[in-house]
N, C-alpha and C positions, 0 to 999 in steps of 0.2 A: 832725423825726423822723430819727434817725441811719437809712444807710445800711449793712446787716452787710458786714461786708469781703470776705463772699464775692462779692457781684455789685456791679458800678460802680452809680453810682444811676440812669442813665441806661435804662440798659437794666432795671434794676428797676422803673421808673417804666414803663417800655410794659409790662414780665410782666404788673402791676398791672393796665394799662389793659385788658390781651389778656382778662382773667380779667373782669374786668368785663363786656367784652361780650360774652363767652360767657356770661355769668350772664344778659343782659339778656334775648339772643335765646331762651334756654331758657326763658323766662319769655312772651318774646312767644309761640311754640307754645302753652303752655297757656292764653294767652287766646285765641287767635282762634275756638272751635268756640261757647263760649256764647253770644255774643252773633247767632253766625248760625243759631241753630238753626231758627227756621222757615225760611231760604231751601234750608239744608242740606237738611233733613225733607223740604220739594219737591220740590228734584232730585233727591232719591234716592228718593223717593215712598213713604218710612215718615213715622209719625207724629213730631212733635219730643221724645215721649218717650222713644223709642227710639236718637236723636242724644244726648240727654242722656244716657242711660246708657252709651254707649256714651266718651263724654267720662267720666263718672265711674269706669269698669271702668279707662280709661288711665290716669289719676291713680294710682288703685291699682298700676300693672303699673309704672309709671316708679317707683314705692316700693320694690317686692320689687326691681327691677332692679337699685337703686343699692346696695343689699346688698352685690347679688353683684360689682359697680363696683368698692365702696370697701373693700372688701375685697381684691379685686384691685392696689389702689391704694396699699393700707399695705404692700404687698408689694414690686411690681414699677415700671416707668417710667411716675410718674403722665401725664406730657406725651404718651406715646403713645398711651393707653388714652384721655385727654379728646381729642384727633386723633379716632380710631375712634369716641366716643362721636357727634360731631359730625356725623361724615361719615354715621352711622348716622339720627341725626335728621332730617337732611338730604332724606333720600334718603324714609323716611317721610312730610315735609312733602310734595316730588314726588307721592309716590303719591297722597296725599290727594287735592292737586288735579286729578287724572286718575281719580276715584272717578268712576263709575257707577252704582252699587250698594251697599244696607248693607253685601254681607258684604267688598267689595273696601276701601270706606271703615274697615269694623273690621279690618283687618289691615293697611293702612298706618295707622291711628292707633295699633294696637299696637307697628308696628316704629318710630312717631315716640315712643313711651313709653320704650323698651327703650332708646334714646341718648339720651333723656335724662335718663336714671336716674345716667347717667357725668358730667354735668356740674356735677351741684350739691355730690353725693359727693366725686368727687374733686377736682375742682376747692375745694372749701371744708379739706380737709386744706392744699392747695396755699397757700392765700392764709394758713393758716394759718403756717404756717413764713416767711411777707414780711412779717408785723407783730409789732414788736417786741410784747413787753406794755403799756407805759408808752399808746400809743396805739390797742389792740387792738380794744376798742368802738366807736371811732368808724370807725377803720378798716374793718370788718366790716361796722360802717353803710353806708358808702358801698359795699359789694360784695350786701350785702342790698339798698338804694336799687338797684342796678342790675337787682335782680330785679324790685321794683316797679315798676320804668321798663318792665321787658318786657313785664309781666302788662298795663301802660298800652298801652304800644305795641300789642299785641294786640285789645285791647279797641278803640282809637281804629283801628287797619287796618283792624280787620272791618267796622266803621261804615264807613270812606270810600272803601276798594277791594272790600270784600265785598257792599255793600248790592244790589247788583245781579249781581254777579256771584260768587260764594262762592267762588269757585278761586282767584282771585288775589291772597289776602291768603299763601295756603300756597305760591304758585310763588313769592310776594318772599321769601318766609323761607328758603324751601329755597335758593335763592340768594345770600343772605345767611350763610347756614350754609357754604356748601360757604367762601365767603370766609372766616371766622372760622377755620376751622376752619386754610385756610393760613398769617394770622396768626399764628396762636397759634405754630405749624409753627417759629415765627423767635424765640419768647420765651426766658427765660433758663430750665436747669434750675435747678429750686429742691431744695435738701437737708432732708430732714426732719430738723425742728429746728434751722435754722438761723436763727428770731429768737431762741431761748432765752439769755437770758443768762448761765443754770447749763453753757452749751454753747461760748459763746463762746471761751474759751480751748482748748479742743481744738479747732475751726474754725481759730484765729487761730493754732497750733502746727501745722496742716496735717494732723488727725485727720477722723476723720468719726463719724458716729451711724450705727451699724450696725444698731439693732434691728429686727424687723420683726415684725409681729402671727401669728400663730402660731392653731392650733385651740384651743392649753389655753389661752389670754389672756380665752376668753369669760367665765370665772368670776369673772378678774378685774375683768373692763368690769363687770360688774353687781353685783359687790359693793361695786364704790362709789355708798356710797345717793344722792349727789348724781346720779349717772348715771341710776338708775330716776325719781327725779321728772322729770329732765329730760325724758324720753324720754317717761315716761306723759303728759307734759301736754299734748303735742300733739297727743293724742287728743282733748279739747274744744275747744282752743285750734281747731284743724285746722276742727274741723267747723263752727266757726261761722263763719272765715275761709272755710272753703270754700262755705261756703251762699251768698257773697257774690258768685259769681259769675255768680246769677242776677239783678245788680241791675241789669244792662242792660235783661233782660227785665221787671221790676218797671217802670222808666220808658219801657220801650219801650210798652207797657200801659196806663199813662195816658196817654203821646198819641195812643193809637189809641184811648182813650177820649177823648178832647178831638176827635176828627174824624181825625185825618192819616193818611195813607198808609202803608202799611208801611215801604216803602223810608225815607219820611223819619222814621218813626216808630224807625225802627233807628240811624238816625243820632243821633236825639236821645240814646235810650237808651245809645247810646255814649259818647256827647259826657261827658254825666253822670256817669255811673261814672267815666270818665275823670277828669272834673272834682273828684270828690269823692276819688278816691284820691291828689288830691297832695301830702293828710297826712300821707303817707310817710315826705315830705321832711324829719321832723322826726324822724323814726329816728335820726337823726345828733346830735341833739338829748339824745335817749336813751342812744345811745352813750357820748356825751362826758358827762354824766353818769355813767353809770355808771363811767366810765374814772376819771375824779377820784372818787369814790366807793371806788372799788374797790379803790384800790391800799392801803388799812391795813384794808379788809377784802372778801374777794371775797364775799361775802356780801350785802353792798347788792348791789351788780348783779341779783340776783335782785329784792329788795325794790324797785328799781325796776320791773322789767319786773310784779311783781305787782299793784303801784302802779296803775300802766297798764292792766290790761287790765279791772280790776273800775272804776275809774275811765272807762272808756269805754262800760260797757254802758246808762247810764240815757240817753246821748247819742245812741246808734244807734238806741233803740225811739225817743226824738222826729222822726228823721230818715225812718226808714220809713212813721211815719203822719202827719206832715205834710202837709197838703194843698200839691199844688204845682202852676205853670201856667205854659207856657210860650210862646210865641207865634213864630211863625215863617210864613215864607212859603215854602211850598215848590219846591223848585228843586236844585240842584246837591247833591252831598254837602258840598263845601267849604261854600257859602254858609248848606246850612242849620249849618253846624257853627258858623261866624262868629254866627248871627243866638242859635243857644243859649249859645255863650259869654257872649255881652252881655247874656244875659238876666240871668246870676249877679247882676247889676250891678244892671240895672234892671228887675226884678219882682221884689219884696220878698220872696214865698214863695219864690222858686228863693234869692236869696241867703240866707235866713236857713236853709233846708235847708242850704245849699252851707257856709256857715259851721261850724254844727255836725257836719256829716259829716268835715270836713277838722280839725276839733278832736278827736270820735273817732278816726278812722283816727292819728292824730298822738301820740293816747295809746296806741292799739294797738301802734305799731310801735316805742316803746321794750323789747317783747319779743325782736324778734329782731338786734338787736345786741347783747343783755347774754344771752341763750340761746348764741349763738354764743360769746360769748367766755369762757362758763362753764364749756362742752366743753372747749374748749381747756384753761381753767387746768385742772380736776379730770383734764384725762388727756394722756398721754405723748405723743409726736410719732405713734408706730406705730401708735396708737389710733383718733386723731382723729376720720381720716376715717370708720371704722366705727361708732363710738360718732356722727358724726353721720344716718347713712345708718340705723342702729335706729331712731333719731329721727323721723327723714325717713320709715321704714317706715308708724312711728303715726300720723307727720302725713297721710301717704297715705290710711290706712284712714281717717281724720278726717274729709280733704277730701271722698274719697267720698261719704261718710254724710253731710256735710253738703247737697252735691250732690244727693242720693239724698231724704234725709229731704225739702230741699223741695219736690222734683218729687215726694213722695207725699203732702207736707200739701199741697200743692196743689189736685192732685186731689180729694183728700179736703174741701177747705172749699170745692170749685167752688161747690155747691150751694145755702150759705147766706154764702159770703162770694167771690162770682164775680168774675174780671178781676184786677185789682192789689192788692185790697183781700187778696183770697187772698194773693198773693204777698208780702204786705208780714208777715203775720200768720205764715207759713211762717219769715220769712226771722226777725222777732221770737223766736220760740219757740227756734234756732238759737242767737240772741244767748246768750239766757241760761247758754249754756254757759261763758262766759267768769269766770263766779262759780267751779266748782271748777276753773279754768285757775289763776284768781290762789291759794287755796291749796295746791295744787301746787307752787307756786312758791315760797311761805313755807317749806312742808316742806324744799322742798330747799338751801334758804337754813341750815339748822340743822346740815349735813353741811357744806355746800362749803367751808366755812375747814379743816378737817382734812386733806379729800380734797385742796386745794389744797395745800398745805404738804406731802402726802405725795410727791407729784408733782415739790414742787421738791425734794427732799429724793432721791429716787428720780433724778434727773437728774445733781444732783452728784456723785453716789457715781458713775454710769455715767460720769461725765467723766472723772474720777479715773483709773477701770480703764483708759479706751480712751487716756488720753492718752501719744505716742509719747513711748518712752525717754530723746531726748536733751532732749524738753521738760521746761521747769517752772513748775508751773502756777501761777496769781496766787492764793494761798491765800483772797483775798478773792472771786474768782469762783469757787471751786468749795468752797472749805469754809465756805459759810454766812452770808457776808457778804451784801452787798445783791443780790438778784435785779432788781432795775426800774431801776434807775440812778437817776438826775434827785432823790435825797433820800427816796425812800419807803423806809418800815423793812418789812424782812422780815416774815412772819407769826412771831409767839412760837411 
């Protein structure tokens, strides 16, 4: 992957890495509250339904936030705003673990929502403008894969530092935040639009990309129809994604049906999730597909992520109602976590769930590297980050509601389907939303070759205008010749 000649590769190569791990650690915050919900419930002495919604109300509020983020972001200095967003989460995490009480805990999970509404937003316009096109999805992948890693890290913390003590998965983060957050402090600025190739020669003449997103541009984000499917679909997409965050609790459930302790029973239930979301890692997989895919027409990309995610639903309901069993001897959090790893291995139910769950999730997550990278082509550099952040809105109310829905199918099937069996039937019901995800995604497949094309077309011309007087431009990079480089033909 070429390096743009505005930043050495060196120093592009840590921006890259900086942006990652802010991606990862914003991910670890929104896992660490689910999986601790009964210890959380106790110390603060409300019910665990009351911790659940209060976890599902923040989902939402880091949604509306990143609005007003990345909006923020197509405007002004995105590198200072993800600083502030950082030191904001940070400082949320803090409070959390020094909660006492519901209403102290709902208001540092609120100020841990509010920053980090700044890091997904802006930081994803960011990382946008460091990957060329030619390698855009897989790239994305790996900055999505970092949000995976966090959602993991989250999940696997709260099991092995939270099991007993529930504050100290949030003092490591909050610590780890304030760090990240001076990292980033040292990365390169990045110009928007500086992977564009329709831009390269005013970069490479010592011009820049001036535009910046404006109040009248809303008309135009939404009149391109690629933009509305994208956006709408993360409304089901979200909710059955977000329903999953109960799946600690789902296997926390059966081993406290099998006899085990809480504490070790929390452990397991982490381990698991843990274990099953490292399907992830094949996002990348989805990526680089779509990338070869994509380049004679942007169009596939969608067609895979649609691929995927109707492809993944008949594999999740076998995975939930699996019978499964695990054995362990209770003891440390490390050891019981050693003794459920090797079970994957050698208890045939735990492996054949683990197999399947890791081939779902695998199929799932070629959605959001070919989502991400579809933003991008269908819209402008000034756009991006906002057109992702609407996105990110729906995916919000999504995750909510899927959070929401199954803490109330839950209760709702106590009666006649009580313990795991309820929560397995909740988390089912959920899945099935992933049927009108994938056409969604067709729909918007039938637009994105125009919208893209308008885009590249929209860029050249602005090259043109802004390139300085004594330049002259390479008539091949701005009037119409190849946009991707490496042999692929422009859109007709």
């Amino acid at each position: 992957m070429s390096s743009p000649g505005w930043l050495p590769r060196a120093w592009r190569a840590y921006t890259v890495a900086a942006f990652v791990a802010l991606s990862c650690l914003d991910n670890v915050a929104i896992g660490l509250v689910p999986p601790l919900l009964s210890p959380i419930s106790v110390g603060l002495g409300v019910s665990e339904a009351a911790v659940g919604v209060v976890a599902a109300v923040s989902f939402l509020v880091t949604a509306v936030a990143s609005v007003g983020w990345a909006y923020a972001g197509d405007r002004l200095d995105r590198r200072r705003l993800l600083v502030v967003g950082t030191l904001v989460w940070s400082g949320g995490a803090a409070a959390t673990a020094s909660a006492d009480s519901l209403p102290w805990f709902v208001v540092a999970q609120l100020l841990t929502a509010v920053g980090l509404g700044a890091v997904g937003s802006v930081g994803f316009s960011v990382v946008s403008d460091l990957v060329p096109p030619r390698r855009r999805g897989l790239a994305l992948a790996f900055w999505g894969l970092g949000q995976g890693v966090g959602t993991l890290t989250g999940t696997l913390l709260s099991g092995l530092l939270g099991a007993r003590d529930w504050s100290r998965p949030f003092l490591a983060l909050a610590v780890a935040g304030v760090v990240a957050a001076a990292a980033y402090g040292l990365s390169a600025p990045v110009p928007r639009g500086g992977s564009e190739p329709e831009l390269a020669a005013l970069f490479a003449a010592g011009g820049s990309y001036e535009q910046r997103i404006g109040p009248r541009d809303l008309p135009s984000i939404l009149g391109r129809r690629t933009n509305v499917w994208l956006i709408a679909q993360g409304l089901t997409a979200q909710a059955a994604l977000g329903s999953m965050v109960w799946l600690p609790r789902l296997f926390q459930a059966r081993a406290q049906e099998q006899g085990y302790d809480e504490p070790t029973a929390i452990v397991i239930g982490s381990v698991f999730a843990t274990a099953f979301q490292l399907g992830g890692a094949l996002s990348l997989v989805g990526g680089a597909i779509g990338d070869r895919l994509g380049r004679r027409d942007p169009a596939a990309r969608l067609r895979v992520a649609a691929i995927g995610v109707l492809g993944a639903v008949p594999l999740y309901l076998f995975v939930l109602f699996l019978p499964m069993r695990v054995t362990v001897v209770p003891g440390s959090a490390t050891a019981v976590a050693g003794q459920v790893l090797a079970s994957l291995v050698t208890e045939p139910t735990a492996a054949l769930t683990w197999g399947l769950a890791v081939l779902a999730v695998g199929l799932t997550s070629a959605n959001s590297p070919n989502w991400f990278a579809s933003i991008v082509e269908v819209n402008p550099p000034e756009h991006r980050g906002t057109v992702y952040s609407l996105g990110n809105l729906v995916n919000g109310v999504g995750r909510s509601a899927g959070a929401a829905v199954v803490a109330a199918l839950t209760r709702g099937l106590a009666g006649v389907a009580p313990g795991p069996l309820g929560i397995a039937a909740a988390l089912a019901v959920c899945q099935l939303l992933f049927v009108p995800t994938g056409w969604m995604y067709l729909r918007a497949a039938r637009s994105c070759r125009a919208d893209a094309w308008s885009v590249r077309t929209m860029l050249r011309d602005r090259a043109r205008r802004a390139m300085p007087p004594a330049a002259s431009p390479d008539p091949g990079v701005l009037g119409g010749g190849r946009s991707h480089g490496g042999g692929e033909r422009d859109l007709p």
